[in-house]
N, C-alpha and C positions, 0 to 999 in steps of 0.2 A: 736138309739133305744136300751135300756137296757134289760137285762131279765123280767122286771115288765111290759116292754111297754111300757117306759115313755120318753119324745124325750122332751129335750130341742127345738130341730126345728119346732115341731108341735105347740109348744107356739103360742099363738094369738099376733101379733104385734102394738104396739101403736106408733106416731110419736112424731118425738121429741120434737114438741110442750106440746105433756103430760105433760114433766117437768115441766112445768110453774105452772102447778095446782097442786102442793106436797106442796106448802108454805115454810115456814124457814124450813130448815133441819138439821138433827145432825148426823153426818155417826158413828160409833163407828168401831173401827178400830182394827183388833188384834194385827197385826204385820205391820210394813212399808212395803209396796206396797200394801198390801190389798184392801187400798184408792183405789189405782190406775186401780189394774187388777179387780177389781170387780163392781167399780162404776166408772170411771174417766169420761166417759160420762157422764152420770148423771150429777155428781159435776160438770163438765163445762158445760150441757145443764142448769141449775140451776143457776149458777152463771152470763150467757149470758140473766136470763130473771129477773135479779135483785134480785133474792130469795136469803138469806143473807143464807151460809153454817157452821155449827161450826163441829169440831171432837172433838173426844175422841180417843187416843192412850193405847189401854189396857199392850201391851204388855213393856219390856226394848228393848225387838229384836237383845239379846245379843250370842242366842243361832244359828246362821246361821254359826258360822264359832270360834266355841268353843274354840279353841286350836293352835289359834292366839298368836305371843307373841309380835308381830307387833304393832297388834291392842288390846289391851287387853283389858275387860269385858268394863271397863269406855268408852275407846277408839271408841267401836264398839259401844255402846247405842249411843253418842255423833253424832258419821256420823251415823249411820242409821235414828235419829231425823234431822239431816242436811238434810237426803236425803228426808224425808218426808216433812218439809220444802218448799223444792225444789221444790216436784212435785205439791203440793198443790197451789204453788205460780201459776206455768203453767196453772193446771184448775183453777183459778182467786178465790182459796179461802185464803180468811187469816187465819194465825196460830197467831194474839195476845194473844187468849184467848182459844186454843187447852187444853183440860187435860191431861196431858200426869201421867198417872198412873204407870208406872213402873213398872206390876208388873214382877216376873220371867218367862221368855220366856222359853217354853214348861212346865211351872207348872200354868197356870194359874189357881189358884183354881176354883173349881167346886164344885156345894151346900154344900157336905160332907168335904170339905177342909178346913183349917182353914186358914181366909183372905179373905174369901166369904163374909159374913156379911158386914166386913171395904169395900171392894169394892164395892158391892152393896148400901153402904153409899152415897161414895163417886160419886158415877154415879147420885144414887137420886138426891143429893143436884148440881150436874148440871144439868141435865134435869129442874130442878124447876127453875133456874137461867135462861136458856137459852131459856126454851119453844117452843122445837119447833113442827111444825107442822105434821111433817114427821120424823119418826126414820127410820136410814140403820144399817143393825145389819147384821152379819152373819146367811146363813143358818143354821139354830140349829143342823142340823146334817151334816153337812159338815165337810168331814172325816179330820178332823184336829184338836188335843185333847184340841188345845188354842181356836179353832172358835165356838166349843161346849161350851167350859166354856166360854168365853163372851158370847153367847147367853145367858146362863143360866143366867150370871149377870143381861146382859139387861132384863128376861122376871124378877127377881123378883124387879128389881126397878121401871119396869110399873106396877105392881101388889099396888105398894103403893101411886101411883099417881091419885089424885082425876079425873082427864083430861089426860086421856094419849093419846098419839099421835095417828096417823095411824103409820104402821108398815109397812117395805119393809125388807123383809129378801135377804141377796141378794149371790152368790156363788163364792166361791175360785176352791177350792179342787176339788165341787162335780165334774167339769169338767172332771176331771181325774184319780178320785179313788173311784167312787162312787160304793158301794154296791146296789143292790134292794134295801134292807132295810132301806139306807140312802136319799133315793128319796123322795119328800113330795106324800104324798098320798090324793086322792080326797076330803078328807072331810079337810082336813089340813088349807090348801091354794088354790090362785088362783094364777095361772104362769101368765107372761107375756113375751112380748122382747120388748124393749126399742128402737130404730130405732137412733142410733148412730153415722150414718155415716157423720154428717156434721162436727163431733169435734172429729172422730176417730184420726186424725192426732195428735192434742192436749193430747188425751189421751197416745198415742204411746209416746210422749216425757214425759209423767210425765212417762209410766214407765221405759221409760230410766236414767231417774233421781234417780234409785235406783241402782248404778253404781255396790255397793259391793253385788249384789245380783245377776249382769249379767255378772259380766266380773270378772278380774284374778286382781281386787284392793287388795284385801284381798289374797293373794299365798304363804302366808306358813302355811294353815292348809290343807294338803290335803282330810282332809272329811268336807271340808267345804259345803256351798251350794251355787246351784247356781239353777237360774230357767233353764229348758230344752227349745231348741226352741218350741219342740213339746208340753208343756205346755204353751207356750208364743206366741203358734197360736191361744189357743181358745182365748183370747181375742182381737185377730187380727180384730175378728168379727166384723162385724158393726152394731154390736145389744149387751148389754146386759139382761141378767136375772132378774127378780125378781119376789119375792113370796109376794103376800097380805096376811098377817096374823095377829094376836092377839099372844103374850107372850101363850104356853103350857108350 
C-alpha cells in the first residue's frame, strides 16, 4: 500500500486463460528485459493460445554499463539485442520482423525532443503493418525517463490511427520507485493481475537470458548496472500487472 492507497495486491485477478481474448499483440519495449520482467507471462500465455506476438525495441540499451571498453557502445547494443532474441525465443515469440529502433538509451526523446516526430513515424507505419489487436506499452508514468517517452511515442502514434488497438499499459519501475503521483488514478485506468503461475517458470528463464544485466559478464565498468535481487523478486510473482487505458 502506497501513500495515495493504491495496492498493486488489491488488483482484481483474471486467469490465465484471459490471454486468449487480447488477439495478435504488439509489446513495445523500452529497454531489453523490459519484455521479460513486465510481460513474460503474458507473451508466453499468448503464444501457448496461438495469438501471433510482434515487438518493437525502442531503446539501443547501450547505456547499462557506459564505460565498458570490453564491451564498447556497438559491442553492448549487439549482446543486449542477442539477449532479447534469446528470451523472446523462450516465451515462443519470434524476432523475424521485431523493429528494433535504436534509439539513444536514457535520451529517448520526448514530445519536445527532437526525433519525436521520426519515431512516432516509424511506430505508425508498424502498427499499420502489423495490426495488432492488443498494444503493451509501458506505464506512462513509470518512473523511468525512457518508459515515459515511449509511452508518449506510443500514445501519439494511436492518436493517428483510424483503428487503434485496445491498450495494456503494463509496469517496470513503478514496482520500486514509485511516487503517489506516479500511480494511475481512478478515472485513468482499470488495474488488473494476470494469474501467471503456470508459465512463471518460462518467464524466470527469459529473464535470465539477459545475462549482462544479472551477473558480472560485463566487469570493468564499475558503475555499471545490474538488476537487484530485491527488484528481481517483484516479478517472482505469479501474477502480472496491467492497466486498460486509451493514449492521454
Amino acid at each position: 500500500m502506497t501513500e495515495s492507497g493504491f495496492s498493486f495486491m488489491s488488483l482484481p485477478e483474471r486467469p490465465a486463460s484471459y490471454a486468449a481474448t487480447l488477439g495478435p499483440t504488439l509489446i513495445i519495449i523500452p529497454h531489453p528485459d523490459d519484455e521479460s520482467l513486465g510481460c513474460g507471462g503474458l507473451l508466453a500465455l499468448l503464444r501457448q493460445a496461438g495469438e501471433p506476438v510482434h515487438t518493437v525495441l525502442v531503446s539501443d540499451g547501450t547505456m547499462s554499463h557506459p564505460n565498458s571498453r570490453k564491451f564498447p557502445a556497438a559491442a553492448r547494443q549487439a549482446l543486449r539485442e542477442a539477449e532479447l532474441r534469446e528470451a523472446l525465443a523462450i516465451l515462443g515469440v519470434a524476432t523475424s520482423d521485431t523493429l528494433l529502433m535504436r534509439l539513444p538509451d536514457g535520451a529517448v526523446p520526448t514530445t519536445a525532443r527532437a526525433g519525436f516526430a521520426e519515431a512516432v513515424g516509424r511506430l505508425r507505419a508498424h502498427l499499420e503493418q502489423t495490426k495488432p489487436a492488443t498494444l503493451l506499452v509501458p506505464w506512462r508514468r513509470d518512473p523511468h525517463p525512457d518508459h515515459r517517452a515511449t509511452s508518449q511515442i506510443a500514445a501519439a502514434a494511436l492518436r493517428t490511427l483510424a483503428v487503434p488497438p485496445r491498450v495494456l499499459e503494463y509496469v517496470v519501475w513503478a514496482w520500486e520507485r514509485a511516487a503517489p503521483d506516479d500511480l494511475p488514478r481512478p478515472e485513468e485506468a482499470q488495474g488488473w493481475r494476470l494469474n501467471i503461475e503456470s508459465v512463471l517458470a518460462r518467464k524466470q528463464q527469459a529473464i535470465a537470458a539477459h545475462r549482462s544485466q544479472l551477473t558480472n559478464l560485463i566487469d570493468d565498468d564499475p558503475t555499471g548496472f545490474q538488476l537487484s535481487d530485491h527488484m528481481l523478486a517483484h516479478f517472482a510473482q505469479p501474477f502480472e500487472v496491467y492497466f486498460d487505458s486509451w493514449p492521454a
